[in-house]
C-alpha positions in Angstrom: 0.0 0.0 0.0 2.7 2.8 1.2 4.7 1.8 -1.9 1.6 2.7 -4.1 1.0 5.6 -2.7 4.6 6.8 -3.4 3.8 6.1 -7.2 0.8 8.1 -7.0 2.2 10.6 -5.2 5.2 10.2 -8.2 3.3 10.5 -11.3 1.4 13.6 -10.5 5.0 15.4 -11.0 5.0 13.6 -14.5 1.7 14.9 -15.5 0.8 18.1 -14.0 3.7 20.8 -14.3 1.7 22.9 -11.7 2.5 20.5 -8.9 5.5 22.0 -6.8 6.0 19.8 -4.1 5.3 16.2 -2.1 3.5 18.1 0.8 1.1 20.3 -1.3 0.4 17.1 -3.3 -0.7 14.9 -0.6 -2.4 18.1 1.2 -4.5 19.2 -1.6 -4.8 16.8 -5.0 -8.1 15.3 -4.6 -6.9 12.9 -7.3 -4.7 11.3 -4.9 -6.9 11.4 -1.8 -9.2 9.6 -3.9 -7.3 6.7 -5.1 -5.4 6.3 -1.5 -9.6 5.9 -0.1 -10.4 3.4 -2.7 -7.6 1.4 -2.4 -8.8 0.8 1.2 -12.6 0.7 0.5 -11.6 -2.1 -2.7 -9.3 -3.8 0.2 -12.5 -4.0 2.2 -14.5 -5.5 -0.5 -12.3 -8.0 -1.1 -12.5 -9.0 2.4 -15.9 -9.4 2.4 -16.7 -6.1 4.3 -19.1 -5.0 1.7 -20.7 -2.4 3.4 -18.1 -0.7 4.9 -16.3 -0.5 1.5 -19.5 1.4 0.4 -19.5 3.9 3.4 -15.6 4.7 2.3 -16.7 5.1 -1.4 -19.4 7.5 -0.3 -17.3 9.3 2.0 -14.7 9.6 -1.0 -17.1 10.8 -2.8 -18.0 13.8 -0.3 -14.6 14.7 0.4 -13.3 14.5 -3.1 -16.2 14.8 -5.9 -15.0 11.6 -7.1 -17.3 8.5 -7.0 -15.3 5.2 -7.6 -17.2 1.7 -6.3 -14.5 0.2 -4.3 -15.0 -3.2 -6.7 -13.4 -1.4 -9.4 -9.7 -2.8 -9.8 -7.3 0.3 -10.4 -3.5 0.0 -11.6 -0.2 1.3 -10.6 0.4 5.3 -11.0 -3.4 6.6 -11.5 -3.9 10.1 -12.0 -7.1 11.9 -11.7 -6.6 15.8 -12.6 -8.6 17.8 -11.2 -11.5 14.8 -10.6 -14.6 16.7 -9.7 -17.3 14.5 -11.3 -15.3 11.3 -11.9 -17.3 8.3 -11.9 -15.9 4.7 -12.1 -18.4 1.9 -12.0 -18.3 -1.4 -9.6 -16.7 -3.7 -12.7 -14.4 -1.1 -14.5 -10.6 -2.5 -14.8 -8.2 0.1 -15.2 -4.7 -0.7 -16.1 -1.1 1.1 -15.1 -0.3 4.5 -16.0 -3.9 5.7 -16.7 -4.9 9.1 -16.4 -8.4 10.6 -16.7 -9.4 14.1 -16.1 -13.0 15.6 -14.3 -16.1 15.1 -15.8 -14.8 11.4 -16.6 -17.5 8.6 -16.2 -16.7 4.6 -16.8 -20.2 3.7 -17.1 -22.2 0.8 -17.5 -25.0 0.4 -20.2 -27.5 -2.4 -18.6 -28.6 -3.3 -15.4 -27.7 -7.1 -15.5 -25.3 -8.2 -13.1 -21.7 -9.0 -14.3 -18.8 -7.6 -16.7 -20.9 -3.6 -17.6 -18.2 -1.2 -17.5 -15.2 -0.6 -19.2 -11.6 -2.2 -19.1 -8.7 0.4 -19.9 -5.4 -0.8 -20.7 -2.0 0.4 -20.0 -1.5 4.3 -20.8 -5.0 5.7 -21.3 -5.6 9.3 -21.3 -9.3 9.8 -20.8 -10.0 13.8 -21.6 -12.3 15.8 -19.8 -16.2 15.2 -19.8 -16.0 12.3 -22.0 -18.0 9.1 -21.0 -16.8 5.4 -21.9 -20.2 3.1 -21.5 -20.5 -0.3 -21.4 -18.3 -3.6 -21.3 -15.6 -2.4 -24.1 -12.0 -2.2 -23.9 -9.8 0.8 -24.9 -6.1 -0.8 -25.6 -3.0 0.3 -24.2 -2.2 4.0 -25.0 -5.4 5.3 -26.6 -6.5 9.1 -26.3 -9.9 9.9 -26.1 -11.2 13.2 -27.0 -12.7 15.8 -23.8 -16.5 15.4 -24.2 -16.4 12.2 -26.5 -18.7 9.2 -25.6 -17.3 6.0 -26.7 -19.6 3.2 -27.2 -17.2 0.5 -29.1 -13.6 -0.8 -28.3 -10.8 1.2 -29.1 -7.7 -0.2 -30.5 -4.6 0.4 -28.8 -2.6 3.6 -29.5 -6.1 4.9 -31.2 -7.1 8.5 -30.9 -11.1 8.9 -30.4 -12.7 12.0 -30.6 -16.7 13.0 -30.9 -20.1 11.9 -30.4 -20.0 9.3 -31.2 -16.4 8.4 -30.7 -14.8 8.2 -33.8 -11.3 7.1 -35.2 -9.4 10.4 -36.1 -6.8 9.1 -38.8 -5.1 10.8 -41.7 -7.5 9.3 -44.2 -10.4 11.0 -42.5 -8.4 14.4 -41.8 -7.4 14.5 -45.6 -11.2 14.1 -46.9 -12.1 16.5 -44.4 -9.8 18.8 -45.6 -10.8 18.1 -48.9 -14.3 18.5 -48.3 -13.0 22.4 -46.7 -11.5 22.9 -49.7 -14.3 22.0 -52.2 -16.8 24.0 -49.9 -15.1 27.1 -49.9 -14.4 27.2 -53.7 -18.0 26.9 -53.8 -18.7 29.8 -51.6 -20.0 28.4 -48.4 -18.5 27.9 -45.0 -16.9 24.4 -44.9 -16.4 24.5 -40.9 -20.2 24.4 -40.4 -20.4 20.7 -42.0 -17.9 19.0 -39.6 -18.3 15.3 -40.2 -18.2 15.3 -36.2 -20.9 16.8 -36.4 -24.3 14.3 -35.4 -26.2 16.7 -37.4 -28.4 15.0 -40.3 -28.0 18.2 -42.1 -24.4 18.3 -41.9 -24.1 14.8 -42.9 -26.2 15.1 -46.3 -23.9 18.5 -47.3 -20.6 16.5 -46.6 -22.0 13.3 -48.8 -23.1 16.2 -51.5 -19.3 16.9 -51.5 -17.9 13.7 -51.9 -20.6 13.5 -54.9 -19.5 16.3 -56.5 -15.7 15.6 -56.5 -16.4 12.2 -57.9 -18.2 13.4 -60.4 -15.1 16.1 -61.2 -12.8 13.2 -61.4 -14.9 11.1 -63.6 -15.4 14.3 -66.1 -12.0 15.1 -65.8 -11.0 11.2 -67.0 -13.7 11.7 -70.0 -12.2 14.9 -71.1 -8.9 13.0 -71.0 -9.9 10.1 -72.3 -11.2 12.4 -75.7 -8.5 14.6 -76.0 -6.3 11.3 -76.8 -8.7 11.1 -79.7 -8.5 14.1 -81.1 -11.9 15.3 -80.0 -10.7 19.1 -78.2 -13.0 19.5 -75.6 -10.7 22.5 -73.9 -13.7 24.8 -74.4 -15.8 23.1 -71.1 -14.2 24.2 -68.6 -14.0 22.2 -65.2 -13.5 23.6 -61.7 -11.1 21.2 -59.9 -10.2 21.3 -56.4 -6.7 23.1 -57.3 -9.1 26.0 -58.7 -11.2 26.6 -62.4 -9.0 26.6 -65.3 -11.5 28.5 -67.6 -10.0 28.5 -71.4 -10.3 32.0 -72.9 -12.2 30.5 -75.9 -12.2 34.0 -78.6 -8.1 34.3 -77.7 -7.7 30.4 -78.9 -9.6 31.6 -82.1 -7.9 34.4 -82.6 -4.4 32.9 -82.0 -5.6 29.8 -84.5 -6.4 32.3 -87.2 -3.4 34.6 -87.2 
């Protein structure tokens, strides 16, 4: 236990640069008051004392802000930041290294007895507000986004962000941007179709989008596929995402005469 509590005490100086010494760290981090209570409450459920684990999760959650059922099984070196509003349900698992910020909830999604809640791996980082429900696993090192509810497993070393909790990769970042960049050649603002956006609306605009650059790639192979045969179609103009080259049709005339 007193070796534990040295890690926690630890790894608040490796992730919050505002913490300037042991004493004000074990005086006033309700993070670390928090875990120290549970990890006697979860001691006493173990042993059997069921309701007095209860009474020390309720009074951890008066002190602190910070609700944790003392049958949830917490790792080595767990930082809560800040913590007001943290809830951890009776089956999460949370591995080592895990850190989770306030507004946090590890919730379950059904009232049948056995494995609801979720089971972090090693290295989480839970952002503020967000809320992980049900019995899913988030692998070792995966980021999830402040307000983000995640409803589905998460591989590890995965970034998750919206609602709901979405993959943020380069594939998706570079059709977004396209999408910004068809929009605004088009005249409207881009940034109020966010594909994180749950917004119907939103959604049929950026599908619009993606229609319309197929459709300038496919027009774009035609005209291609004619010019190698002889037909010049140079005098419909396409607008491509790198901007309208419109042919100046009287100057080709005039330069085709002289």
């Amino acid at each position: 236990m007193l070796d534990h509590l040295k890690e926690d005490i630890a790894c608040v100086f490796d992730r919050d640069p505002a913490a300037q010494s042991v004493f004000e760290v074990i005086t006033t981090y309700p993070g670390v008051h928090a875990i120290l209570i549970h990890r006697l409450s979860h001691a006493c459920w173990k042993s059997g004392f069921k309701w007095l684990a209860r009474f020390m999760s309720f009074l951890n959650r008066w002190l602190t802000g910070i609700e944790i059922h003392p049958g949830a099984l917490i790792g080595r070196r767990f930082f809560i930041d800040h913590g007001m509003g943290v809830v951890i349900g009776e089956t999460a698992v949370i591995g080592d290294d895990c850190t989770l910020y306030h507004g946090v909830t590890l919730g379950g999604t059904s009232w049948n007895k056995g494995k609801r809640h979720p089971t972090l791996h090693d290295g989480v980082v839970i952002g503020a507000g967000a809320k992980v429900l049900g019995p899913i696993e988030i692998g070792a090192g995966a980021r999830v986004g402040s307000n983000s509810v995640v409803l589905k497993a998460v591989p590890a070393g995965a970034t998750v962000v919206g609602i709901p909790a979405h993959i943020v990769d380069g594939k998706k970042k570079a059709e977004q941007a396209e999408r910004h960049a068809l929009a605004n050649k088009m005249g409207f603002d881009a940034y109020g179709t966010s594909s994180d956006m749950p917004d119907p609306i939103a959604n049929a605009i950026n599908r619009m989008l993606d229609h319309i650059n197929a459709q300038d790639q496919q027009i774009g192979l035609m005209q291609k596929a004619l010019a190698e045969r002889g037909i010049d179609c140079s005098n419909t103009p396409v607008c491509t995402l790198e901007g309208c080259e419109i042919a100046d049709s009287d100057a080709k005339l005039a330069k085709q005469e002289a």
